[in-house]
C-alpha angles and dihedrals in degrees: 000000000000093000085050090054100047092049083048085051103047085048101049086050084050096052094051087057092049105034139119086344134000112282135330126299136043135191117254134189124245098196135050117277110185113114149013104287090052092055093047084054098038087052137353116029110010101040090064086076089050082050088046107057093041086061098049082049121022093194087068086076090090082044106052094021138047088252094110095059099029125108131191121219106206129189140149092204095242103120103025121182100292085324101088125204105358097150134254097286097051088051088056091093086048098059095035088057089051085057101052081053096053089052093039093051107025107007087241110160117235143193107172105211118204117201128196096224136122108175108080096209081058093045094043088061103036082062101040088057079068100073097102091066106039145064097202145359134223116190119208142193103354110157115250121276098031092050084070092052100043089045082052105052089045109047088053097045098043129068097200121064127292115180129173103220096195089062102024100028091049095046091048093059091034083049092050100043086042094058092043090053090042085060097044081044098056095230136107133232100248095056108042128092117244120197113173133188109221139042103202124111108291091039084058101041087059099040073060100050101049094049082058087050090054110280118139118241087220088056091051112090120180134203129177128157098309092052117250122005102238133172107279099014106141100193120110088322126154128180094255084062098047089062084071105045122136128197125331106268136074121261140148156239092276098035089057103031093074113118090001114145097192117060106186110179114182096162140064140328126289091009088131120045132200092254090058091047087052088055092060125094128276117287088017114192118215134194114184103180104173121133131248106357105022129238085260133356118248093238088057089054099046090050088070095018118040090176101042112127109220143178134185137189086251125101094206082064117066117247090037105179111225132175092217084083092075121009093066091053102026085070103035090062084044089055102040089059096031100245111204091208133347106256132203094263084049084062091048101051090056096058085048092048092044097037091049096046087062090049086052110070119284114266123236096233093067098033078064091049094045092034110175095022125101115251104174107123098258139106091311096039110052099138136032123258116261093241092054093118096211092078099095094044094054108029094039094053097048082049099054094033093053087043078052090050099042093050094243094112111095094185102043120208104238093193115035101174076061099054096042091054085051084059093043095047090049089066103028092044087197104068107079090050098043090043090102096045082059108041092054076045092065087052085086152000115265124179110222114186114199111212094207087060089164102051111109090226093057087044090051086045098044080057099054097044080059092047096041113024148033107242121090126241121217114189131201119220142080113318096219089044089057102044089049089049090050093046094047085049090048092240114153092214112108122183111259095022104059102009143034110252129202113202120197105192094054123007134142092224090054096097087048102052101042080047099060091043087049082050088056109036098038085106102047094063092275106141128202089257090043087052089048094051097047096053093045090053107017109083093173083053083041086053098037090056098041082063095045095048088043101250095124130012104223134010132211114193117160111098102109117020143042117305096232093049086059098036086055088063088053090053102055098043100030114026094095150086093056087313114112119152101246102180141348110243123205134202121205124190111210131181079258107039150286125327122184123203131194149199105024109135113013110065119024097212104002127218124244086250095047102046085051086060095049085046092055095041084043095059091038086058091041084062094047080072098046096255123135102227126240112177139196128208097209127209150159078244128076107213099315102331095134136020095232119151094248099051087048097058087041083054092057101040081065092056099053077044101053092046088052089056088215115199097246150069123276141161141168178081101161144118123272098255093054085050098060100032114062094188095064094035087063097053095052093039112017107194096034122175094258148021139239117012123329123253105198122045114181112182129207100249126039095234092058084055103040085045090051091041089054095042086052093056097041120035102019098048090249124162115213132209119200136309095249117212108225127202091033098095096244088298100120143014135184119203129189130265094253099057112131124221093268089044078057095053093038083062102037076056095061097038082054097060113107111253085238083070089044095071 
C-alpha cells in the first residue's frame, strides 16, 4: 500500500509538470496587441523612441521595459535541492518552480537561466554579462565553495542585487526563527552555545547570520563529516569554514554538543541522536533542517526533551523553515527603490519584519489556508506561514525603507504609508478601493454589534475592527464559547475585556429586549411568550433590537442562514421611521476594476419605482468609494427592442429618473454585454448617456443579479464586499454565508461610517 501511494504520488507530481501544458510558466503580453497601430508601436517604427531615450538615459529602462520588475534565476545545476549535482538541465523544474514563487508572492517576473558551466570565475561572468535585462539576480543551487566565488564576483562587479537564496535565504529565515525561540526560550543570542552540522553554503550563511544577530564566534562550534572544524585541521576545509574553527585538536558531534542551546543541522539524516539532544542544556532548541528526512525527527527530541522548541525544513512538522518567508519580498522591497545591492541591514530588517509578524496575531487569511494546525506564537509557531498575506506589506517595506536608510536605493519612496498600503492592496484586493470607507469610519466611533458572535470569522473581524479602527464591536454569543474559540484561533481578544458581549442565555438586558419586540409586534400576532422565546433563541432579532433601542448603532447578521429569513427581523424592529431596506447592493473587485451589482437579494422583480430607488442608492454608495457612477439599467431588451417585462419596468425606471434629474450618469435599457462594452454599445445604440463601460449594472429581477454576482465570484476571481443593504441608514447589513473574515471587516467599515458620510 505504501509503495502504491508513493508511485500515485510521484505521478501526480509528474503530471503537473507535464499538464495541460509543459512546465510551468508562459509569456504573456502586457499591451494590447490587436491591430495594426499596436504592432507599429510594440515593434518597427514606434519602439525605436522607447530605444532612444534608454539610451539618452540608461535608468528609463525600468520605465519603458520590464527591467524594473524582472529576476533572473541562475544555476549551474550543481547543488539541487537534496539531489546534488544533477546538471543544468535537470535543475530547470527547480528554478521554474522559484519563479513561479517570485510572481505568486511578490509579483516578481521571472526567466531561470541554466548554464552549462562549472568554473565560477566562468559563471560569474557569464551572469554578470546579464545586467542589461534584469533588475536582480538570485543565484540557486551552486555547489559550496564556488557559490561564494561566483556571489563575489558578482556582487562587486553589478550594480543591481544579487543575492544567493540557499546562504542568505536560508539565514534570514534561521535568523528569524532563531530570534522568535530564543524568546519563547527566555535567552538571549550573546550568551548561548551554538554547535552546527555543515559547513556548505547555507551552514555557513546562517553561522553568519547569527554571529550578526549576537552570538559570539567563541560560542559557535561547528561539525561537519570529518568531525570539528579546528585550527589546522586539512581535511575538506575551506576558508568559510576556518572562520569558525574552534581549539587544535580533533572532536565530535557528541564530544562538543554537551550544554548547547542551540542545536543548527544543515546537513543528513540521523546526524544528531536522542542521547546528544539529552546532553544539551534545559529548555534546548533544535533545528533540524535537513531535507528531506531531518537530523533528527521531533518525536526523537521530545522523548528526551518534552520542552525542547524545534523546527525543521518540512511543512507536515510545525516551525518549517522556507525560504519562501524572505526571498519573494526581500526582492520586491530591492526592486521598488532600485537597490543597487541587498546589504547586510536589508537582511536585517527582514528577520525583524518576519520574526515580529509571528509574535502579531495570526491573520485569517492564513489560519483558512493552515485549518486544523496551531497558530498562536508559541514553541510550535515561530514563524509565520508562507500564505499569511501580510508578508509582502511588512517585510518589503522594511526592506526598501532600510536600502533607503542605508543610501543603496537609487529611486527613494517619498511616501512610504503609501507604499505599504500598495502592498497591501496587491494581496487583500480590497484595500486600495475600501480605503475611503475607512478612513470617513475613523471620524467617529460607531458600535456595531454582530449577531454570529461565535463564529470564528466574526471573532477574526471583531480583531481586527479593535487593531485597525476606531468603532466597537459587541458580539452575541456565549461568553465561555467565545473565549474558547478565541483562545483555540490565537486571537488576544476575550468577552468582557475587549468587547461587549450579549449574552442570550443569561443577560440583565433580556426583560427589557423581549419587552420592546413584544411593544412592536403585539399587534402582528407576537405574544408575551412568542416574544420570550425569540429573544432567548433569535440572535439576528437580539442584534436588531439592541440597535432600536440604541445599544448599538448598526447590526450585521448573515452568516449563517438565508438572506430573506434575516432580512424578515430587519423588517419588523427597524423598518420604520422613513427607513425600509429597498435593494441589496454588491461590489465586486475584478483584475480591471470595480463592478457594482443590485438588486440581488432584496425584491424579487422590482417595481419601476422601486428600481429608481436601487439605482439612486446604487450611485450614492459608488461615491462612498470614490468612483463616479455610471449606471446601466440591464435587460433582455436593447433600448426598446423588445416589450419584455422586464424592459418595460427598466423603461419606466428612466423615466422617473429622468423626472428626478439625478446627478449621474444612466442609461438603459440594454443587455449586459452592451453595458460593459462601449464599442458595441455604440453601434446598437450610437449617442449613448455615457461614455466608456458601465459600473453598475442593476438587473430587473433579483435572480439576474444574484446569478451575475456568483459568476463573478466564481468563476471571474471577483471579490466581493457586502452586500450592502441599502434604504436602512447604515443600521443594519446582512452578508452571505461565504463571506470571509476581510469581507467581515470590509462591511463592519462601512457600518462604522457616520450616517453624515452616508449620505
Amino acid at each position: 500500500m505504501d509503495e502504491a501511494r508513493q508511485e500515485n504520488t510521484r505521478q501526480a507530481a509528474l503530471d503537473y509538470h507535464e499538464f495541460p501544458k509543459p512546465g510551468k510558466l508562459e509569456i504573456r503580453a502586457t499591451k494590447p496587441m490587436a491591430n495594426g497601430r499596436d504592432l507599429a508601436r510594440a515593434y518597427s517604427p514606434g519602439v525605436a523612441e522607447a530605444c532612444l531615450e534608454i539610451k539618452a538615459d540608461p535608468a528609463t529602462a525600468s520605465r519603458y521595459t520590464a527591467r524594473g520588475n524582472l529576476v533572473a534565476v541562475v544555476t549551474n545545476g550543481t547543488a539541487v535541492l537534496g539531489l546534488g549535482d544533477i546538471g543544468p538541465a535537470a535543475a530547470k523544474p527547480v528554478m521554474e518552480g522559484k519563479a513561479v514563487l517570485f510572481k505568486k508572492f511578490a509579483d516578481i517576473d521571472c526567466f531561470d537561466i541554466e548554464l552549462n558551466e562549472t568554473d565560477p570565475e566562468r559563471l560569474a561572468r557569464i551572469v554578470c554579462a546579464l545586467e542589461p535585462t534584469f533588475g536582480a539576480i538570485n543565484l540557486e543551487d551552486i555547489k559550496a565553495p564556488d557559490c561564494f566565488i561566483v556571489e563575489r564576483i558578482c556582487r562587486e562587479r553589478m550594480n543591481i542585487p544579487v543575492f544567493h537564496d540557499d546562504q542568505h535565504g536560508t539565514a534570514i529565515v534561521v535568523g528569524a526563527a532563531a530570534t522568535n525561540a530564543l524568546h519563547v526560550a527566555g535567552k538571549s543570542f550573546d550568551r548561548i552555545k551554538v554547535v552546527s552540522t555543515g559547513g556548505g553554503a547555507a551552514g555557513i550563511a546562517c553561522l553568519e547570520m547569527l554571529v550578526k544577530l549576537g552570538v559570539r564566534r567563541e560560542n559557535v562550534w561547528l561539525c561537519d563529516l570529518d568531525g570539528l572544524v579546528y585550527h589546522g585541521r586539512a581535511a575538506a576545509m575551506t576558508p568559510q569554514k576556518a572562520a569558525f574553527a574552534q581549539g587544535t585538536v580533533p572532536a565530535t558531534l557528541d564530544e562538543v554538543i554537551g550544554g548547547a542551546d542551540l542545536f543548527l543541522g544543515l546537513s543528513g539524516p540521523g546526524v544528531l541522536t536522542p542521547a546528544m539532544v539529552a546532553k544539551m542544556a534545559a529548555r534546548p532548541i533544535v533545528f533540524a533542517l535537513a531535507n528531506p528526512t531531518p537530523e533528527i525527527l521531533p518525536d526523537q527530541v521530545r522523548a528526551v526533551a518534552p520542552d525542547a522548541i524545534i523546527a525543521t525544513g518540512r511543512s507536515d512538522f510545525p516551525n518549517q523553515v522556507n525560504n519562501v518567508l524572505c526571498f519573494p519580498f526581500i526582492f520586491r522591497g530591492a526592486l521598488d527603490v532600485g537597490a543597487t545591492t541587498i546589504n547586510k541591514e536589508m537582511e536585517l530588517a527582514c528577520i525583524e519584519g518576519i520574526a515580529a509578524l509571528a509574535r502579531a496575531t495570526t491573520s485569517a487569511e492564513a489560519a483558512a489556508a493552515y485549518r486544523g494546525e496551531t497558530l498562536t506564537f508559541g514553541p510550535d509557531y515561530l514563524i509565520p506561514k508562507p500564505f499569511d498575506p501580510r508578508l509582502i506589506g511588512t517585510v518589503a517595506s522594511a526592506v526598501a525603507r532600510t536600502a533607503m536608510e542605508t543610501g543603496v536605493a537609487t529611486h527613494p519612496i517619498a511616501d512610504m504609508e503609501a507604499y505599504r498600503q500598495r502592498l497591501d492592496g496587491s494581496v487583500f484586493r480590497s484595500a486600495l478601493l475600501m480605503r475611503p470607507v475607512f478612513e470617513a469610519a475613523r471620524t467617529a466611533t460607531r458600535k456595531i454589534i454582530f449577531a454570529e458572535g461565535e463564529d470564528e470569522r466574526v471573532l477574526r473581524a471583531a480583531n481586527a475592527m479593535l487593531e485597525e479602527m476606531t468603532d466597537r464591536p459587541i458580539l452575541i454569543g456565549r461568553p465561555e464559547v467565545i473565549e474558547r474559540r478565541c483562545e483555540r484561533a490565537g486571537l488576544p481578544i476575550r468577552p468582557g475585556r475587549d468587547f461587549e458581549n450579549v449574552t442570550p442565555e443569561n443577560d440583565p438586558r433580556y426583560r427589557d429586549y423581549w419587552g420592546s419586540y413584544h411593544e412592536l409586534m403585539a399587534r402582528r400576532g407576537v405574544t408575551p411568550d412568542i416574544a420570550r422565546a425569540i429573544l432567548r433563541t433569535n440572535t439576528t432579532a437580539i442584534a436588531a433590537i439592541a440597535v432600536h433601542r440604541g445599544d448599538a448603532d448598526s447590526m450585521i447578521c448573515g452568516t449563517f442562514g438565508q438572506y430573506l429569513w434575516h432580512l424578515n427581523y430587519i423588517r419588523q424592529v427597524l423598518a420604520r421611521n422613513g427607513l425600509s431596506p429597498h435593494g441589496a447592493l454588491s461590489l465586486m473587485i475584478q483584475e480591471d476594476g470595480p463592478l457594482f451589482v443590485a438588486d440581488t437579494h432584496v425584491n424579487a422583480a422590482p417595481t419601476p419605482e422601486q428600481i429608481a430607488t436601487t439605482v439612486i442608492g446604487a450611485a450614492r454608495h459608488a461615491r462612498r468609494f470614490g468612483i463616479t457612477p455610471r449606471v446601466a439599467l440591464c435587460s433582455q431588451s436593447n433600448f426598446g427592442s423588445m416589450g419584455s417585462d422586464s424592459g418595460q419596468r427598466m423603461r419606466a425606471a428612466m423615466e422617473i429618473l429622468d423626472a428626478r434629474e439625478v446627478d449621474f450618469d444612466f442609461e438603459g435599457e440594454m443587455a449586459t454585454d452592451a453595458a460593459l462594452d462601449p464599442d458595441l454599445r455604440a453601434r446598437m445604440f450610437p449617442g449613448s448617456r455615457f461614455q466608456g463601460a458601465a459600473n453598475i449594472l442593476v438587473y430587473a429581477y433579483a435572480d439576474a443579479a444574484n446569478a451575475a454576482r456568483n459568476m463573478l465570484k466564481m468563476r471571474a476571481g471577483g471579490l466581493e464586499v457586502g452586500p450592502i443593504l441599502m434604504g436602512m441608514g447604515n443600521r443594519a447589513h446582512i452578508v452571505t454565508p461565504s463571506i470571509t473574515p476581510r469581507g467581515l471587516l470590509n462591511v463592519s467599515a462601512i457600518a462604522g461610517t457616520p450616517v453624515s458620510h452616508y449620505g
